[in-house]
N, C-alpha and C positions, 0 to 999 in steps of 0.2 A: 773355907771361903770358896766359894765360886767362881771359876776362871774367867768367865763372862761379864761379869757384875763389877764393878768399883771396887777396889784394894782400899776403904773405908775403916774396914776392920783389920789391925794392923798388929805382926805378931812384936814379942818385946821388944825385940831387935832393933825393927824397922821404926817402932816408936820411941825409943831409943837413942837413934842414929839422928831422929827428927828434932831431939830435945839439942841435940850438940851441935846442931847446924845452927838452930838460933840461936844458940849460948855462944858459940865461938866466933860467930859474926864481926865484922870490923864494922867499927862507926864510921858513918857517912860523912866523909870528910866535905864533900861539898852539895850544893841542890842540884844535881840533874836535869831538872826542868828547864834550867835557865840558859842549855849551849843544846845547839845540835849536829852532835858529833858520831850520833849512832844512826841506822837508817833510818828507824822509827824515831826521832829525836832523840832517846835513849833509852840505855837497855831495856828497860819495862815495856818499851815500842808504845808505848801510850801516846805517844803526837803531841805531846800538853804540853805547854811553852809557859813559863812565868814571864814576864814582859809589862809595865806598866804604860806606853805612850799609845799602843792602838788601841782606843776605848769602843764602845758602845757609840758613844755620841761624835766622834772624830771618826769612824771608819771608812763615813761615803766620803770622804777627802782624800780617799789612796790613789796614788797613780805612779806611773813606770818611773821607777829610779832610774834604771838601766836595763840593756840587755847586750847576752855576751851570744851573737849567733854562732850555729853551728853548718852552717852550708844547707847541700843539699841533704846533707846527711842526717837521719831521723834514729832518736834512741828513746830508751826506758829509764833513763839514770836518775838518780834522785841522789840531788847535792848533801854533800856535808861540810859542816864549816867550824874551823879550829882555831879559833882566834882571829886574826882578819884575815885568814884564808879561805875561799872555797874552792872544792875540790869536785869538776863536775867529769863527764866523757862525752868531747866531741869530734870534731874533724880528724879525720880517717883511722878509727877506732881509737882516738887519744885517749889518755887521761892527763887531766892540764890541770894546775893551781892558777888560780884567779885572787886577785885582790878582791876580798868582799864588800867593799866602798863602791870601787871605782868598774871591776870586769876587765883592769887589763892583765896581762898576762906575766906569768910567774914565770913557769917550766910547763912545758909538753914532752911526755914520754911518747911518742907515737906509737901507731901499727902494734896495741895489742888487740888483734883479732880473737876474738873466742874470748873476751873478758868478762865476768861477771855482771849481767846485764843493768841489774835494777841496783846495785853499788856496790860501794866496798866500806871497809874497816879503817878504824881509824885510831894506834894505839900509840902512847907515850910513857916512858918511866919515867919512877917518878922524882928523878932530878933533870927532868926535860931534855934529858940532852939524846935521848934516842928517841928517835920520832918515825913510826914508820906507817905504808899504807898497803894492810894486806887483803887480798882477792883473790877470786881464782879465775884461770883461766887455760880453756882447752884440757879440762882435768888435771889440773896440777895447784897446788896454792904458792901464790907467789909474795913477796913485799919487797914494796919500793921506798927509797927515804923520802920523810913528807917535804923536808926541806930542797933536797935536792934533786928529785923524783928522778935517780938513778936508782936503778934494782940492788936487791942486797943478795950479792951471791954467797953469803956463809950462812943463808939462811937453809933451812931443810936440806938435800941435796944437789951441791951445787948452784942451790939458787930458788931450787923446785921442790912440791913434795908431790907426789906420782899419787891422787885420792884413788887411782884403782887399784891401792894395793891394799893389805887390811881389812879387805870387806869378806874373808873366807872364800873366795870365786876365783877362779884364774886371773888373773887382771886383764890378760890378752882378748880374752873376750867379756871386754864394757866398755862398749862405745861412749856414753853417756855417766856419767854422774856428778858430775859438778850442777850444784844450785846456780837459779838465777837470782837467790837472792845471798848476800852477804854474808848471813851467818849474825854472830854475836860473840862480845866480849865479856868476859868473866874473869877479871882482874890477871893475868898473863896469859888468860887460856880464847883460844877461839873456838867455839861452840859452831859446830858445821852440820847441815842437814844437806838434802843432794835431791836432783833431781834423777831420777831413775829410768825414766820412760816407763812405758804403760805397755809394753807387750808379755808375752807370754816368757818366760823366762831371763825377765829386766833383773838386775842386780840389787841387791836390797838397799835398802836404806839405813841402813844404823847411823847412830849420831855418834860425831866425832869429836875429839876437843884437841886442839892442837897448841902447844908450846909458841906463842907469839913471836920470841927470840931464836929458838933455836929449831923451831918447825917439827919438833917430836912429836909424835903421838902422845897423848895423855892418857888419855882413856876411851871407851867404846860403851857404848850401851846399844844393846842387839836388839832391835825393834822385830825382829822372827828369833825368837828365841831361841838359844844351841841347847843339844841335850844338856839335860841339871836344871837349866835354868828358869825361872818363872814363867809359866805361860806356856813352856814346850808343848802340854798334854792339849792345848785347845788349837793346833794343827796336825797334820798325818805328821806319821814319824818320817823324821826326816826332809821335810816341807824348808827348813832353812836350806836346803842345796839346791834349791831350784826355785821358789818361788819370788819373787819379786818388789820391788814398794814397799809399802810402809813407811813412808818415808817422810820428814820435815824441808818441804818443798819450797814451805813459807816461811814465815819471819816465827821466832823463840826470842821470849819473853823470858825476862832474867829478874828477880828479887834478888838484889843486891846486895842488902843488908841479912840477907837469912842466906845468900849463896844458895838459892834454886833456881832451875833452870825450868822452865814451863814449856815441852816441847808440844804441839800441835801435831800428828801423825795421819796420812791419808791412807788410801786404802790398798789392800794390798791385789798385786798381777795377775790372772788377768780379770779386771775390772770387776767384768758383765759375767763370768761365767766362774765358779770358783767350785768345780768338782774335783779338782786337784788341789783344793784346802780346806778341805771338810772341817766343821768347825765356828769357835767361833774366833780365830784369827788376831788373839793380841801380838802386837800393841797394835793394832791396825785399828784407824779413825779413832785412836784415843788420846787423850788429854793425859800425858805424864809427866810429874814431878821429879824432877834430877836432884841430886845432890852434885852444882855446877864443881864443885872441887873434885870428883872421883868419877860420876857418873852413876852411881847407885839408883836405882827406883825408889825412892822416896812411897808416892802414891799412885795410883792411873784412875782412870777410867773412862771405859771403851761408848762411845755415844752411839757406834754401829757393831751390830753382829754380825758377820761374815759378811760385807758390804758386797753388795750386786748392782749398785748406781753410782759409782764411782761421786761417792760424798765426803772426800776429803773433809781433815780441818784447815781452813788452808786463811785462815785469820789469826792476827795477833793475841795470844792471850791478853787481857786486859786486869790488871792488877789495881783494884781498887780499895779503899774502904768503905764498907757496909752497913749502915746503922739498921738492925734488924733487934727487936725482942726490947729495946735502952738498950743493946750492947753496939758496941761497935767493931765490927770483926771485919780483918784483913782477909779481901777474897782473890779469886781468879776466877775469869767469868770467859768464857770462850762461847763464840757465836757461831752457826754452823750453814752449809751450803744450803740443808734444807726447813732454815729457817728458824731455829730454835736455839734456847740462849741457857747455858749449863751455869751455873756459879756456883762456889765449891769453899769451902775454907780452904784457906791459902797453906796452911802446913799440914791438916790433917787431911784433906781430900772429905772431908764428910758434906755432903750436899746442904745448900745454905735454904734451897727453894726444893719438897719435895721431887722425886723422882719417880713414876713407873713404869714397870714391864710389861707391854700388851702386845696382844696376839697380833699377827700380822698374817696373810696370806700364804702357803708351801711355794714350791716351785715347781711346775709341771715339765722340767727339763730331766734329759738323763743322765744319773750319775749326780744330780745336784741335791742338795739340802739347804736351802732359806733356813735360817735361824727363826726358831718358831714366836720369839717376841721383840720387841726392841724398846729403849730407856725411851721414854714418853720425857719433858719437863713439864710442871705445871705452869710454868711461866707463860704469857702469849706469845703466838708465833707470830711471825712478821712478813710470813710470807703466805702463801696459797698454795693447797697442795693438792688440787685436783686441777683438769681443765674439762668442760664438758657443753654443754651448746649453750647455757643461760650466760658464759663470761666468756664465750668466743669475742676478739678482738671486734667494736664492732665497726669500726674503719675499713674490714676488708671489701672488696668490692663483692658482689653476688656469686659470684662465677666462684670465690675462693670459698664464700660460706659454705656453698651448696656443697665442692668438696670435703670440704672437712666435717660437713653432716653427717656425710657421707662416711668419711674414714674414720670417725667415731662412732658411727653404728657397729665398725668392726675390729675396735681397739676397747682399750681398758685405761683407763688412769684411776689411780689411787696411791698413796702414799705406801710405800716400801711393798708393790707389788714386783715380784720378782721377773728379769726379762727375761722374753719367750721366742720361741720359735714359731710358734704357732697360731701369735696375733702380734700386733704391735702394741707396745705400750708406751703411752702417754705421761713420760713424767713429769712432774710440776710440783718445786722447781725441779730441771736437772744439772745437769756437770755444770753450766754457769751461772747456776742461778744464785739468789741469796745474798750471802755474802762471799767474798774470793780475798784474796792477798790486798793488802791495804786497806780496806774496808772498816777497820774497827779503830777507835781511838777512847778515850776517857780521861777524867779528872782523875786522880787518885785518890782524891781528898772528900769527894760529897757522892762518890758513888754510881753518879750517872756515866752510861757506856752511850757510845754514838754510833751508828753500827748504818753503813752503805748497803741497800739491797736491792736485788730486782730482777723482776717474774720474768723468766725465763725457761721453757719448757726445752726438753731435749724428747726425741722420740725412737726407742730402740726397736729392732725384732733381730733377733739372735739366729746367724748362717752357720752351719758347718762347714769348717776349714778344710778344703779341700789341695793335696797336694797339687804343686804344680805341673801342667800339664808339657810335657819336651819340644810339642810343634808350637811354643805361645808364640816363638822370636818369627814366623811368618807372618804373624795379620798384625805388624804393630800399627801401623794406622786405625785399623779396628778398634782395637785394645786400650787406645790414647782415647779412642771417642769415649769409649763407656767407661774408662775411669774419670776424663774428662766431666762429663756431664753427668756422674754418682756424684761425685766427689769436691769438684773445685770450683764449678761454675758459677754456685751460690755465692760466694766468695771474691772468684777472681775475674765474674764477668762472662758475657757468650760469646768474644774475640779474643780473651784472655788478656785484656787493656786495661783489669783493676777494677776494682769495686771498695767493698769493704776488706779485700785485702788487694794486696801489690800487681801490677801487671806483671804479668810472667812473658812477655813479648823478649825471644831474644836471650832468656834470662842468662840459657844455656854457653852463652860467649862469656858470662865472666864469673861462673861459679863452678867449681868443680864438681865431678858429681858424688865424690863422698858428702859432702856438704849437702847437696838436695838430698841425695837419701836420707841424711840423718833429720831434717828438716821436715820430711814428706812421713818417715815413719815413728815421727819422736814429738814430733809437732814444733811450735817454738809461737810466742806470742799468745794471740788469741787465736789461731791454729793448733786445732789437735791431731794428735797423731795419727794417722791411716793404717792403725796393724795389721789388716787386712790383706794389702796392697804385695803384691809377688816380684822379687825379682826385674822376669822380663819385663811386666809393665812397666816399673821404674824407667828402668833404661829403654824403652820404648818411649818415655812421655819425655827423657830427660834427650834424645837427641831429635824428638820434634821441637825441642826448644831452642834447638840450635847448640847443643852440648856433645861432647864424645866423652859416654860413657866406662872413660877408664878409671879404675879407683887407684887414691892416692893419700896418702897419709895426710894428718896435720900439717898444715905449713908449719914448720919449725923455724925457730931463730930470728935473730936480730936481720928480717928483711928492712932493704932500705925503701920498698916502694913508697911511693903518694906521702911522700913527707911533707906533711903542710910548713907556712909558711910561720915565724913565730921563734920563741925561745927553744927548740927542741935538744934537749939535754940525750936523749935516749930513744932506742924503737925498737919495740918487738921484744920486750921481755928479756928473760935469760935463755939461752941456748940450750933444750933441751936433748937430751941424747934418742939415739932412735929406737931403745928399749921402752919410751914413755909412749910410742905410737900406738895406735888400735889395732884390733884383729878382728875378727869373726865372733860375731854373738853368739853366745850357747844357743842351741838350736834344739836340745832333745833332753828329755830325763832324764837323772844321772841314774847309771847300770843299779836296779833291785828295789828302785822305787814306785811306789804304784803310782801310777797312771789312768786318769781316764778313760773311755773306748775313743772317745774324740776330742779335741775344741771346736768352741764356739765365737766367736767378734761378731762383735754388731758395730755399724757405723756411730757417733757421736749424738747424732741427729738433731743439731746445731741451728738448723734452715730457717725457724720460726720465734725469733726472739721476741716477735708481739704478736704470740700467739691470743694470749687473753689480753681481759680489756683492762685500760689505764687507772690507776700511773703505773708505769712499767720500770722508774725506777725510782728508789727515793732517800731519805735522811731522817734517820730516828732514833730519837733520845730516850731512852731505855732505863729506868730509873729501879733503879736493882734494890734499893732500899724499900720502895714498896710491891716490887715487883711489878710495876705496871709501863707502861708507854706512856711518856710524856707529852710527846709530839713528833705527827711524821708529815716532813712536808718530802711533796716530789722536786725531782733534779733531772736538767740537761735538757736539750731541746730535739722537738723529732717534726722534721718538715715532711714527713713522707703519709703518715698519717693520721697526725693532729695537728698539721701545719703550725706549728710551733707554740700551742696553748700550754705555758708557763704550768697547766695545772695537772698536766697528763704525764710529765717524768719523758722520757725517752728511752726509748729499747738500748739495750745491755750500754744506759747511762749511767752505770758507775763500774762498768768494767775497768780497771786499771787508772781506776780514779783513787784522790786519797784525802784526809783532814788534819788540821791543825787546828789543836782546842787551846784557846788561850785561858787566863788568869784573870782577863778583864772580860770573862762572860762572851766570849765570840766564837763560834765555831765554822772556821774555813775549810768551805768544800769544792773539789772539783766535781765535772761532768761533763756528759760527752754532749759537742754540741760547745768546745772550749768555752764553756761555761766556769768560773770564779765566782762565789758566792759568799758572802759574809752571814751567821743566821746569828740571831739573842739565842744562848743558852737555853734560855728563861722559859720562850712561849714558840722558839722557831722562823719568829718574824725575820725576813731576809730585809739584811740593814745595809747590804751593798751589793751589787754584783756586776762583773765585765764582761764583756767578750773577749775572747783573745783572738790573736791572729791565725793560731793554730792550735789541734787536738792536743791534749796532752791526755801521756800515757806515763805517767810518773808522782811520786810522792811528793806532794808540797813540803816546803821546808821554810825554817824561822831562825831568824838569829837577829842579836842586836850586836851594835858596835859602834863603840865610844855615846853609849845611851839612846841611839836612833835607832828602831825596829822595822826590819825587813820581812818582805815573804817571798821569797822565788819559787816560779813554776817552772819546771821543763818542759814547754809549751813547743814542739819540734816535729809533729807526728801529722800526718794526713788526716783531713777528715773524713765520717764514717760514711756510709749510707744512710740518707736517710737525713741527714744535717746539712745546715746554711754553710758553704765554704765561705771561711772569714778571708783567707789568703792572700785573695785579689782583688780586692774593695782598695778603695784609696787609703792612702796612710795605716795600711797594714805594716805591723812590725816583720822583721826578719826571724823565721824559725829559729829558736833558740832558749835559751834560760833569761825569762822576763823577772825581775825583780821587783817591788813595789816596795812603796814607803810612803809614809804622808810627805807633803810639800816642805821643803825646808824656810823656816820663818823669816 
């Protein structure tokens, strides 16, 4: 078998091992569909609600049950609810239980800073009397009681379990690996993926599964293979002691009843230039099957070879059934950044829709090798993958056309053309195009996938990394301008007073500067990382900020600042000791490994999210049974330039947007542009839709209680560029988690 290709062909073992996972499966004791307790509503992260009172014909009659504000303060969370609990984070990095009726207030644990952004876990055994809520935070996994939302200190060590340890690396140096998203449950175990960062020697990514109760380790599956193990021969020997990523950044999808584990894997360190992993790099951008009780490889396969465009899979596996041939076959359908939609038999990994290998472009870099083909699907794409003068945006004004005539007379786009030094390349989509983290939902029952996407180019040309220079700390005013204005001004403005991200005015008086560096060189949000960026600059930009650049650990411990005001039971976690704190990133190749002559970083090249012409972003029903598209209607609204025509989508309008498929045919979606949309399954027709008072940058969620059906949004985040600010209009609600429900009779 082929190291590159699909693990389709399976020796007897591994087909085997596959028979015993469905044979020893426990019966499903109840429907999943019907609570949402997981972050994707449940483990399958499928979004899909059974729920009978919001219909089709009752939908335009929704309006605000409640809302539980959260201040000034704006997050990513997306609620879970356990019976008539919800469990959201707000006021001064809280996590609070909420009555799901009413929003008043349970418990507040305060002041966990560094928590797990986009949620947490939520497990009970099963004579209910242990109820707990586990997450991570500041690299450690923690659990708090859901009833009493004090921490449990017999949990892992002391309280904590230290995720930098375990990953084969020194732990002293990984700043970074805790995910922003939750993880997953698998009947006592939690299933952990991480975030790694994206520079040159970031720590890997393997998946982890942890002891719910008692914080153990259970098992590991090595996403950079160790010598022995599968996949070692398709990187340089020895590529697991230093290369980086691979990682499950996003949400893992869980079959529950066969106990696999469907992890999503992005690409591996450094991105854009991969002459130090010759190869073609499993598990890296491949779709693997676990065995959730051991961790075993089931099946894979890799959708990119030796990725050079940073195309994560960074969407929910989707677990459906398939009616294809009169058969009906349980699949797993994974949608990808650049636009294409994999579906697979769900045990054997055998492709359910054709698959081919075609040739692709070399790399004109030194020392690199482009994989000389990549997996084609026959399936349609959903996205566009060139950009060139016939589909230039055409809302820009002349002055922009004429440039970009211009800088594509002297650039390249084409699909998996490799990035260069020695032109720029035009990719379409790139790093956020397509589809990203939330984006994917489905029925599991008739097959059809729902899948957020939207054209966004990214535009690389690859520098050599030059060391740094000893006189930099004399011209830092210099230095701030032109990282300034490379780097941040698109973003943060040309007085640094905020745009489509945060003002940085000042920022320097209340953050530390470990905190900005990790921030500046790790990314966080819809900010990506600047790997590029040196030392002195940092602290050159960090005390124009009004900051002193001295570094300092984690805040540790039970601080008591900014205790909001409320039921506050507890704050700041468990007391961690000061061997869990950070050190210095590996900085260089471990001694006898080969090496490149150089590196290369290219910037993100983020700048032009309506580059091409409308809709720029949209919602589409993907119907896997005949492989075809159903319907794609656009979302979100762009006052900047389509002055808000309902038919043009809105640039990066489904960034950190999410859906809820219901059982009575309605699929709820957000968009940027705090757009709330109701569409018919059926044909796509939008059968309701709001404004909210504020962006949201979080997963909608569904629950019912005592037979009345809810929807809450975490509606709390600043509007983008480019959109109507709702805010400050009369009778705007309070930033916060908006609920909705029909009228009560």
């Amino acid at each position: 078998m082929h190291a590159r290709f699909s693990a389709t062909f399976f020796t007897s073992l591994t087909f085997f091992t596959i028979i015993l996972v469905v044979g020893c499966s426990s019966e499903k004791t109840e429907n999943p569909h019907t609570t949402w307790t997981h972050y994707g509503g449940s483990p399958d992260q499928s979004r899909y609600f059974e729920a009978s009172e919001i219909t089709k014909e009752n939908v335009d009659e929704m309006e605000v049950a409640w809302v539980y504000p959260t201040g000034d303060e704006f997050n990513f969370f997306s609620p879970i609810i356990v019976d008539s609990t919800m469990y959201v984070l707000g006021k001064s990095n809280s996590l609070i239980a909420l009555n799901a009726r009413t929003g008043e207030e349970i418990w507040i644990h305060a002041n966990l800073k560094g928590i797990t952004r986009r949620g947490i876990n939520y497990w009970e055994s099963q004579d209910k009397k242990d109820k707990r809520l586990l997450f991570t935070l500041n690299n450690s996994l923690q659990a708090i009681d859901a009833t009493t939302g004090k921490s449990i200190t017999d949990f892992g060590d002391g309280g904590y379990v230290d995720l930098r340890k375990d990953l084969g690396r020194d732990p002293s140096t990984i700043v970074r690996i805790q995910a922003m998203m939750p993880g997953v449950l698998y009947n006592d175990l939690l299933i952990l993926g991480s975030s790694t960062g994206e520079t040159y020697f970031s720590p890997p990514g393997h998946i982890r599964a942890y002891n719910v109760v008692t914080g153990e380790l259970e098992w590991t599956f090595h996403t950079i293979p160790h010598p022995g193990e599968y996949g070692y021969d398709t990187w340089p020997k020895e590529a697991y002691k230093y290369v980086g990523g691979t990682n499950a950044w996003s949400e893992i999808s869980v079959d529950e009843e066969r106990g696999i584990a469907f992890v999503p894997l992005g690409s591996p360190t450094y991105d854009y230039y991969g002459a130090d992993r010759l190869g073609s790099n499993l598990f890296a951008n491949s779709l693997v099957a676990l065995d959730a009780r051991t961790g075993e490889r089931l099946w894979h396969f890799q959708t990119i070879h030796h990725d050079l465009w940073d195309y994560d899979l960074a969407s929910a596996p989707q677990l459906l059934t398939v009616k294809r041939g009169g058969k009906s076959i349980d699949a797993v359908a994974v949608a990808t950044k650049q636009g294409f939609v994999f579906v697979f038999d769900r045990v054997t990994g055998e492709p359910i829709f054709p698959i081919e290998e075609k040739p692709f472009p070399p790399s004109n870099m030194p020392g690199e090798k482009a994989w000389p083909t990549q997996p084609i699907p026959s399936l349609p794409s959903f996205t566009r993958h060139e950009v060139n003068l016939d589909n230039l945006n055409p809302y820009f004004p002349d002055s922009i056309k004429q440039a970009w005539h211009k800088r594509l007379d002297s650039s390249k786009s084409q699909l998996y053309l490799p990035p260069s030094d020695k032109y720029e390349t035009v990719v379409m989509p790139g790093a956020l195009g397509g589809v990203n983290f939330g984006n994917t939902a489905g029925d599991p029952f008739d097959g059809i996938m729902y899948i957020m996407t939207q054209e966004y180019a990214s535009t690389y040309r690859l520098n050599k990394v030059e060391p740094p220079k000893e006189d930099l700390s004399q011209n830092d005013v210099e230095r701030v301008q032109n990282l300034y204005s490379s780097s941040c001004i698109a973003c943060h403005g040309q007085n640094m007073e905020g745009g489509a991200g945060p003002s940085l005015l000042n920022i320097g008086h209340h953050m530390r500067y470990d905190d900005f560096k990790e921030i500046v060189t790790n990314g966080r949000g819809q900010m990506p990382g600047l790997v590029h960026v040196d030392e002195e600059s940092l602290k050159a930009l960090f005390k124009f900020l009004g900051g002193n650049p001295v570094s300092n650990p984690f805040r540790r411990g039970n601080t008591e600042e900014s205790i909001p005001e409320g039921p506050v039971v507890a704050s700041g976690g468990v007391e961690m000791r000061p061997d869990a704190q950070r050190g210095a990133p590996m900085k260089d190749y471990p001694e006898g490994a080969d090496r490149p002559d150089a590196q290369y970083t290219t910037e993100y090249g983020l700048d032009w999210p309506a580059l091409i012409d409308p809709p720029w972003s949209s919602v589409v029903a993907y119907d896997l049974n005949e492989g075809t598209i159903k319907w794609k209607k656009p979302v979100g609204i762009d006052s900047l330039y389509a002055k808000g025509d309902p038919s043009k989508g809105a640039p990066e309008g489904v960034r950190r947007k999410g859906l809820v498929v219901t059982s009575t045919g309605l699929v709820f979606a957000t968009a940027k542009g705090a757009k709330l949309y109701a569409f018919d399954q059926d044909t796509g027709e939008t059968l309701w839709e709001t404004t909210m008072s504020h962006e949201t940058n979080a997963q909608p969620s569904m629950y019912t209680l005592n037979g009345k059906q809810y929807l809450v949004v975490n509606a709390n985040s600043n509007f983008f560029r480019g959109t109507y600010d709702q805010s400050k209009k009369p009778g705007a609600l309070p930033r916060g988690y908006v609920v909705y429900a029909l009228p009560e009779k």
